[in-house]
Phi, psi and omega in degrees: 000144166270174193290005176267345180280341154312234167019292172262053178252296208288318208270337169271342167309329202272327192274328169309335189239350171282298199319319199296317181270355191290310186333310205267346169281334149303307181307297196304351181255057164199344177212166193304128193270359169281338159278351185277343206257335165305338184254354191257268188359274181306337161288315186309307193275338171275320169311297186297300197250063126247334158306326173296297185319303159320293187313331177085000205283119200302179173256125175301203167220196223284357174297302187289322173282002159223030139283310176295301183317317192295309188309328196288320200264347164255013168272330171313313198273325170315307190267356180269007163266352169256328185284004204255304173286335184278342153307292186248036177233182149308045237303308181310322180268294196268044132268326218245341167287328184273334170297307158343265174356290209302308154295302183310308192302327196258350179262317191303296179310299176305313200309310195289332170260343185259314203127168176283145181246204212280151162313314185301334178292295183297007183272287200317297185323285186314308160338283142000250162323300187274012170259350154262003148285301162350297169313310219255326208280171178229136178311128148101018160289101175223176169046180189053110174287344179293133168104354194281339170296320191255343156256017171278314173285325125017271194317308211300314198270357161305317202275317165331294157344297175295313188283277177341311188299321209265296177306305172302359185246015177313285189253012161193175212248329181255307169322316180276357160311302193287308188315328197276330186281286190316319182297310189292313179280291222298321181275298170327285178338296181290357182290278189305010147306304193288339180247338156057046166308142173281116166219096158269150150290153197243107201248213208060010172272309198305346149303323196283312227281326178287314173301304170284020163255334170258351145296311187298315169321287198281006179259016170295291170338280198308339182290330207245002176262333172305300176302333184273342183247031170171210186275128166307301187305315195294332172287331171332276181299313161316285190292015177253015160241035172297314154357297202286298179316308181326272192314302183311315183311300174329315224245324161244007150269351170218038183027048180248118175308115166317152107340186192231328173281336171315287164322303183303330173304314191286298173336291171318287232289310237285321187287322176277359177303305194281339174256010174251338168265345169336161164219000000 
């Protein structure tokens, strides 16, 4: 592998998991998004372990696959606390707070464990970071605190994901995905027992639904083979520019017009990519 291969690892995790929500962001405006993340989820998990299988790929051992489970279940908690504030907030403000977040915690950790990377890595990172809010935000989002606690926890159990995802995948690469994908469907499943959301089916949602479950997988994948080839922070951030894949899907499969901060985001990102994969 080349010294590009974290980076671009990172950078197809990020457009593989913006595709993922663009899919799942179709569904949901047809079905219930707790049955959406249930139906990805469980396509997600049949996808990983026909890839263990296919790969042949030995079972690690029990340290990693609950390394995995822990990515599964706080990454689960993560997104039923971000679908919970973007309910009852500002979308515009605690999405793009929980994506911050969501970057930061694993870049803070890589600092303290790899070390500071080159100043210029460290331009990209800020870069970074403010183009994935700039990206993730909506026009005329100010004001109002409701939902910014639950898109704090939001970020933390994203980062958590991510952070976690990197340990379990220390000696292998899809097995502890399907341990984190069983944990993560299993914790949805009792969300929607317990809360018993009106899920009609809908139809023409269940492809979108299927799609973003076997994207979300494999950019699970492409994240934690990224991790296994280079620095936790470059993969952290590069693959936290999932956003970006969104919004570019929006703007040409559904003609919905860039923002001026969106853009100026996609600009950013376009600048901080090459000084972070710099060597």
């Amino acid at each position: 592998m080349t010294n590009f291969a974290a980076p671009g690892l990172s950078l197809a995790a990020a457009a593989s998991w913006g595709a993922a929500d663009f899919s799942g962001g179709l569904a949901t405006k047809r079905v219930n998004p707790f049955g959406v993340v249930v139906v990805a989820h469980g396509t997600g998990l049949l996808f990983m372990l026909l890839l263990a299988l296919l790969a042949k790929e030995p079972v690690p051992s029990r340290i990693s696959l609950l390394w995995g489970m822990a990515a599964g279940l706080v990454g689960g908690i993560g997104l039923a606390a971000l679908y919970k504030a973007l309910a009852i907030g500002k979308m515009g403000v605690n999405a793009p707070l929980s994506a911050v977040i969501a970057a930061l915690l694993p870049l803070l950790f890589s600092f303290s464990t790899e070390g500071l990377p080159r100043p210029l890595q460290l331009v990209g990172f800020v870069l970074a970071l403010i183009s994935i809010w700039l990206i993730a935000a909506q026009p005329g989002a100010s004001g109002g605190r409701e939902g910014l606690g639950l898109a704090v926890v939001a970020g933390i159990g994203f980062s958590g994901f991510l952070l976690f995802s990197k340990l379990a995948g220390a000696h292998a690469l899809f097995w502890p995905l399907v341990f984190a994908r069983l944990a993560s469907l299993l914790l949805m499943l009792a969300i929607v027992l317990i809360s018993r959301p009106e899920w009609k089916p809908a139809k023409g949602a269940l492809p979108y639904m299927l799609v973003a479950g076997v994207l979300d997988s494999g950019a699970n994948a492409l994240y934690v083979a990224a991790t296994q080839h280079g620095r936790l922070d470059v993969a952290a951030v590069l693959s936290s520019l999932y956003p970006a894949s969104t919004v570019i899907l929006a703007r040409v499969l559904l003609k919905e017009r860039l923002s001026q901060p969106q853009s100026a985001g996609i600009v950013a990102a376009l600048i901080a990519v090459p000084l972070i994969a710099g060597r």
